[in-house]
Structures are given as C-alpha cells and as structure tokens.
MMTF fields as JSON, N, C-alpha, C and O atoms, coordinates in Angstrom:
{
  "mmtfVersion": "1.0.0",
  "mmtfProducer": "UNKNOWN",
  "numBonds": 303,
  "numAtoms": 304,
  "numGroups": 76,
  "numChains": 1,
  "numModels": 1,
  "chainsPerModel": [1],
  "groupsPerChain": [76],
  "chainIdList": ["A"],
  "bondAtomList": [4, 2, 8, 6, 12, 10, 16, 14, 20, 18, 24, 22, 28, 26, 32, 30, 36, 34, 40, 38, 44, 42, 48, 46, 52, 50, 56, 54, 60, 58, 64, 62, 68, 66, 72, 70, 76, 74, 80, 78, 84, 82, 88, 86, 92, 90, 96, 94, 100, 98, 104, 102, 108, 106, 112, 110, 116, 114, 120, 118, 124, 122, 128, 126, 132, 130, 136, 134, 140, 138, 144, 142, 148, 146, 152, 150, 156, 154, 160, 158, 164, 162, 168, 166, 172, 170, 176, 174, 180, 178, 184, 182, 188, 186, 192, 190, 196, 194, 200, 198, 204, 202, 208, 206, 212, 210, 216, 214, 220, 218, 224, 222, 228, 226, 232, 230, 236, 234, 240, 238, 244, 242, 248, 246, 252, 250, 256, 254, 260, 258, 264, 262, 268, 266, 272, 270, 276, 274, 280, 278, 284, 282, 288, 286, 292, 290, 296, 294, 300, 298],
  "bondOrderList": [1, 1, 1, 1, 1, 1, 1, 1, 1, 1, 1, 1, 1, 1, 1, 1, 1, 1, 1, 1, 1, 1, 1, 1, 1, 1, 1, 1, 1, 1, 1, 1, 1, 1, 1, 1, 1, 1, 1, 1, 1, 1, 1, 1, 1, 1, 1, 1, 1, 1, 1, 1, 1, 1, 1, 1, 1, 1, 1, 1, 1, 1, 1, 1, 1, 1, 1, 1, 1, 1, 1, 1, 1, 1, 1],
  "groupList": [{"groupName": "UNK", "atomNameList": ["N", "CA", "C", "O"], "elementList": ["N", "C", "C", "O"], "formalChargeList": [0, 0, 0, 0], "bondAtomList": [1, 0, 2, 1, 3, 2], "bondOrderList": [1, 1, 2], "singleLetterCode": "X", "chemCompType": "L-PEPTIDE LINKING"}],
  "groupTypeList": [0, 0, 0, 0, 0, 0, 0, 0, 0, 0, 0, 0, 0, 0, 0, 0, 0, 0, 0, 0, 0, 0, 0, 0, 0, 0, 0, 0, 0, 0, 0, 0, 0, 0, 0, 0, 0, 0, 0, 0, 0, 0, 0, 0, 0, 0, 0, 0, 0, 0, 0, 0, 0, 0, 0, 0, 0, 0, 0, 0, 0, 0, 0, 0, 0, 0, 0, 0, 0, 0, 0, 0, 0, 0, 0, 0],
  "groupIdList": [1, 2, 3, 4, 5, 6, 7, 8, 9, 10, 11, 12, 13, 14, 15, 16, 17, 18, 19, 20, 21, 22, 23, 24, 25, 26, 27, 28, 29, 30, 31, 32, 33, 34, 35, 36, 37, 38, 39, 40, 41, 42, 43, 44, 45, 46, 47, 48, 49, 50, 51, 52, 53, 54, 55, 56, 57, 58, 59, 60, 61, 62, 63, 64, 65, 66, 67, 68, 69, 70, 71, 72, 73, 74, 75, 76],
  "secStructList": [7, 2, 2, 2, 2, 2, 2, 2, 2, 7, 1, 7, 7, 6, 2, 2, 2, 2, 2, 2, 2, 2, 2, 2, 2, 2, 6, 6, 6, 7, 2, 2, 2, 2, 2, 2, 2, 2, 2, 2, 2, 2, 2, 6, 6, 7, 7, 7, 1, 2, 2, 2, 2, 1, 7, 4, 4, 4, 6, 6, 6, 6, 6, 7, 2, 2, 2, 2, 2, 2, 6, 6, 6, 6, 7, 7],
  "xCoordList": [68.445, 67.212, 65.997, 65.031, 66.136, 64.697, 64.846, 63.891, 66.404, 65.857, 65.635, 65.55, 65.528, 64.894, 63.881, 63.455, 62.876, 61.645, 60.993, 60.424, 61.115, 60.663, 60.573, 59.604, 61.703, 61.829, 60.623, 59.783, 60.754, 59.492, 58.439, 57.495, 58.27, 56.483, 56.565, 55.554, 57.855, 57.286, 56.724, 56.387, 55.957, 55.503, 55.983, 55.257, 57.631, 58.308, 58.738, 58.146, 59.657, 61.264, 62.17, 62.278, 62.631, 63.156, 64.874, 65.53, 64.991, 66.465, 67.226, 68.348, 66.37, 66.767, 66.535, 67.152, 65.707, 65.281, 65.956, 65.995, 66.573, 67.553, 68.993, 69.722, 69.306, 70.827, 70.46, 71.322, 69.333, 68.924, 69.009, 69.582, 68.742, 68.729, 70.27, 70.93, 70.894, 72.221, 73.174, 73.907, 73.038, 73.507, 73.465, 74.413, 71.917, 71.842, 72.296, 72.475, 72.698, 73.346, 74.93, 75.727, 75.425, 77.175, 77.161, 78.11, 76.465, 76.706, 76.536, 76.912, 75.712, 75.811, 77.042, 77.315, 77.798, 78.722, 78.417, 79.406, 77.226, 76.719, 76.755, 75.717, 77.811, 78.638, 78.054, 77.717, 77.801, 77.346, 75.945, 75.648, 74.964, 73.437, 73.492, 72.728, 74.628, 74.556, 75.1, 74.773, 76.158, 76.73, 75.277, 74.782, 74.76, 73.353, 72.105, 71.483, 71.91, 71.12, 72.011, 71.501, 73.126, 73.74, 73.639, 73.269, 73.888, 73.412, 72.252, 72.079, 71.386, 69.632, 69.314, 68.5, 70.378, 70.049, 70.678, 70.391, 71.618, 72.189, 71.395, 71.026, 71.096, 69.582, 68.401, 68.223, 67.848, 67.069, 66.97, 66.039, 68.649, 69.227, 69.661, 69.72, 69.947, 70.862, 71.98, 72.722, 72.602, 73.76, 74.491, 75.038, 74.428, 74.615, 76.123, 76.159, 77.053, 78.21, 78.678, 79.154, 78.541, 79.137, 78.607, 79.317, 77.16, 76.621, 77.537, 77.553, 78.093, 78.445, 79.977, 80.408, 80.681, 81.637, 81.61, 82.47, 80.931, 80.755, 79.832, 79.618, 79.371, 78.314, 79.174, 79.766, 79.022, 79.765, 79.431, 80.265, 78.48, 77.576, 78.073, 78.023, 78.588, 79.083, 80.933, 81.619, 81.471, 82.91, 83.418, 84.166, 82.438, 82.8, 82.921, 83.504, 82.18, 82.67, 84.004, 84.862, 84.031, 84.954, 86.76, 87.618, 86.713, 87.82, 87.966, 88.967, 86.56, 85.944, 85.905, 85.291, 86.544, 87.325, 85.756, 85.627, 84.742, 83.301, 82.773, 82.171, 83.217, 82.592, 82.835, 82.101, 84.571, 85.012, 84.784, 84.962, 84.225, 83.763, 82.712, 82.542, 81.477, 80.213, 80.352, 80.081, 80.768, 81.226, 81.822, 81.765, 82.644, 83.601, 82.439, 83.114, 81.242, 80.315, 79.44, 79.253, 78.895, 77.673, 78.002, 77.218, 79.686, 79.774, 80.139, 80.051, 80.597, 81.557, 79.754, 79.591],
  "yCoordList": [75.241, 75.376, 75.086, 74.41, 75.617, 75.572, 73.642, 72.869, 73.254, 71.483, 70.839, 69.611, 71.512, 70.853, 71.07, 70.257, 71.937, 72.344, 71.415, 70.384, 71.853, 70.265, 68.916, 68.256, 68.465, 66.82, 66.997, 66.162, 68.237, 68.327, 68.194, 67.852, 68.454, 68.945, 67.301, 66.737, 66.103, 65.025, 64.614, 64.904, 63.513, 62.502, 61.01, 60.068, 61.076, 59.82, 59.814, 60.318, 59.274, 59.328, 57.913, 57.645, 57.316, 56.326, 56.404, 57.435, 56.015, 55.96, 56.916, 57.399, 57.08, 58.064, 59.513, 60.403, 59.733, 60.895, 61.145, 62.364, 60.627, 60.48, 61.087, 61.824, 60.602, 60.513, 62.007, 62.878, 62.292, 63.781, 64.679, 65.707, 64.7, 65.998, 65.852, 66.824, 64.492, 64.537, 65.56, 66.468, 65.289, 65.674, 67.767, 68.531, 68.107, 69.674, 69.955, 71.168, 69.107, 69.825, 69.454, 70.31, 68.553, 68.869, 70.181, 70.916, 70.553, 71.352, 73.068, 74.091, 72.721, 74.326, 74.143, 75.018, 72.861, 72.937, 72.209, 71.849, 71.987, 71.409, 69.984, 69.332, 69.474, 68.124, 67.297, 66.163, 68.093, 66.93, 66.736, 65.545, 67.478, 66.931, 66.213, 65.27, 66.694, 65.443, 64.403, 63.258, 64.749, 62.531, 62.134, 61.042, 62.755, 62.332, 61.803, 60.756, 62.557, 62.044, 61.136, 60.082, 60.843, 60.022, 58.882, 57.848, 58.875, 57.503, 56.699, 55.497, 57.826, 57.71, 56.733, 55.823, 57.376, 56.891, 55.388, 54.648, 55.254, 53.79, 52.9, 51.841, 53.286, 52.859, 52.13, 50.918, 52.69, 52.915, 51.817, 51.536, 51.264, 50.764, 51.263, 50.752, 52.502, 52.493, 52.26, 53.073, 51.3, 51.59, 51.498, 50.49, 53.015, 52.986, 53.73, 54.899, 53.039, 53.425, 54.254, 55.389, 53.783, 54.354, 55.813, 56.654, 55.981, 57.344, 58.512, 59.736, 57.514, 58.197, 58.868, 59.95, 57.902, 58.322, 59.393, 60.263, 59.491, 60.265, 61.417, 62.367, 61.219, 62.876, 64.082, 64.058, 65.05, 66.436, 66.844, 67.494, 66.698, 67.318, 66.603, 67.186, 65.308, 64.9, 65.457, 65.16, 66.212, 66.689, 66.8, 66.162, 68.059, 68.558, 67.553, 67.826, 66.186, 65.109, 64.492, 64.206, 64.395, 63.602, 63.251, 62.452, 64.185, 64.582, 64.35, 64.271, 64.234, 64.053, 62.838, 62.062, 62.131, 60.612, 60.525, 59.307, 60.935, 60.282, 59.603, 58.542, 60.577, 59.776, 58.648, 57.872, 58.661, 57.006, 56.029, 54.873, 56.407, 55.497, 54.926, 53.731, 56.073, 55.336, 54.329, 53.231, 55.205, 53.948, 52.807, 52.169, 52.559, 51.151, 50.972, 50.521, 51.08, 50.616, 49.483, 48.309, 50.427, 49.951, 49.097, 48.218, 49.24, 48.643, 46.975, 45.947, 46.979, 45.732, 44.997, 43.784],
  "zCoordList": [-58.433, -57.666, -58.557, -58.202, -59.637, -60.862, -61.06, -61.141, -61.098, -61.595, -60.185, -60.177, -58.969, -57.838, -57.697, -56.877, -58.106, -58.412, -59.271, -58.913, -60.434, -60.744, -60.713, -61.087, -60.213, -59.329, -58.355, -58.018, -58.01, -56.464, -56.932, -56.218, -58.446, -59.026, -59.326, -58.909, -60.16, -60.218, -59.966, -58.818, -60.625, -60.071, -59.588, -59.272, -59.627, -59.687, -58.2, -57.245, -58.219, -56.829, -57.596, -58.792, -56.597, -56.483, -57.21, -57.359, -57.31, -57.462, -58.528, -58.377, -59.633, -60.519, -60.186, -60.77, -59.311, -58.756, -58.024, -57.857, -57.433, -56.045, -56.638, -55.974, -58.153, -58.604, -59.188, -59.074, -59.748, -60.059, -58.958, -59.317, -58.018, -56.57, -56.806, -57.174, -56.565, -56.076, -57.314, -56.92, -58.543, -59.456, -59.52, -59.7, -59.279, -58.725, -57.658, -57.543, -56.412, -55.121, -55.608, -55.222, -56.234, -56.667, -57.446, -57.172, -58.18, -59.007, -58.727, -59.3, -57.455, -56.683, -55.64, -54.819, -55.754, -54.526, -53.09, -52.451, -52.582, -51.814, -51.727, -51.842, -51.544, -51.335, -50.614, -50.955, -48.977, -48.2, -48.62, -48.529, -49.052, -49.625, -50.752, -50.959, -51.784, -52.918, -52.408, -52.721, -51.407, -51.25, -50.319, -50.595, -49.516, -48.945, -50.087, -49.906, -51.065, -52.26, -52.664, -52.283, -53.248, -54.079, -53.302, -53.859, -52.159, -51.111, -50.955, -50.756, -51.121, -51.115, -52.567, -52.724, -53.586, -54.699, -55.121, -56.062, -54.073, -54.061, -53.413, -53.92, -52.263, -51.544, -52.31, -52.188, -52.863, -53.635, -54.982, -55.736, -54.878, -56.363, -57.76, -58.878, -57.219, -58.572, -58.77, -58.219, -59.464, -59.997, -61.243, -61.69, -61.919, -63.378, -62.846, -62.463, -62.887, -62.107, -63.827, -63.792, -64.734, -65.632, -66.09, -66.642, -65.749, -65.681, -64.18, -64.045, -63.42, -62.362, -62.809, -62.41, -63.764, -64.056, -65.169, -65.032, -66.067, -67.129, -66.855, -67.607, -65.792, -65.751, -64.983, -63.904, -65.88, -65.264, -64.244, -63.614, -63.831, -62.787, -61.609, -60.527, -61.683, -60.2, -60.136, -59.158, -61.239, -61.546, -59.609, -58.868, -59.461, -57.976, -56.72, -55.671, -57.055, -56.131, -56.405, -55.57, -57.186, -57.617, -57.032, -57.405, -56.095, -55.054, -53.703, -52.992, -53.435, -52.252, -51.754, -52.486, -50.286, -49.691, -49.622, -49.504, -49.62, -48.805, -50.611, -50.778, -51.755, -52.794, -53.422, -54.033, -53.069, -53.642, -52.866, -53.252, -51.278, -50.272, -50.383, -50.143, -50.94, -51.594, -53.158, -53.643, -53.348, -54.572, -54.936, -55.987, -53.518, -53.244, -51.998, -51.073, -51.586, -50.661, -51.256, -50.937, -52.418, -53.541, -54.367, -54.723, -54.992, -56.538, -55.785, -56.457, -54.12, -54.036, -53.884, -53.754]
}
C-alpha cells in the first residue's frame, strides 16, 4: 500500500509505472489488479520480458493461465 502511495504522489505513469502498481498488487496477492496493471503496462509498451522473468514480485503470477496468456499476447 505505502509503494502505491507513492506511484500516486509521482509525477510519471506510462509503462513503467504500470509494471510498478502491477508488481505491489502480485505481491499482496491481488492477481486480477496486477494482471490488469501488467496489461496496462504492455499497453503502454513495455516489454522488458526479462525483468518479467527475474522479478520476485511477479513469483505469485507465475502459475496463473491469464499470465502466460499476456505474455504469449505481447512477446508474439
């Protein structure tokens, strides 16, 4: 909640901001708002697919049929 607070006080958004919300809602458990940010953040253009694979914070997706769906959406 405190690192969604500050994304909110930013002054940015756009795609990295996007992979940031997504990254604090996996990590409280809240799946369907991070694959909703993580989408936003593909949107947007990101794709540092290798940050996606190596960050802990997306661990809790990582099981989930909707996250390898976004990721075989964006990367093809």
């Amino acid at each position: 909640a405190e690192a969604r607070a500050a994304l909110d006080r930013g002054h940015g958004g756009g795609a990295v901001t996007e992979f940031y919300y997504a990254a604090t809602y996996a990590v409280e458990g809240a799946s369907d708002d991070a694959l909703d940010r993580l989408e936003r953040a593909f949107e947007a253009g990101f794709g540092d697919f290798a940050m996606l694979e190596a960050s802990p914070h997306l661990a809790t997706l990582r099981d989930d049929p909707r996250y390898a769906e976004l990721l075989r959406r964006y990367r093809d």
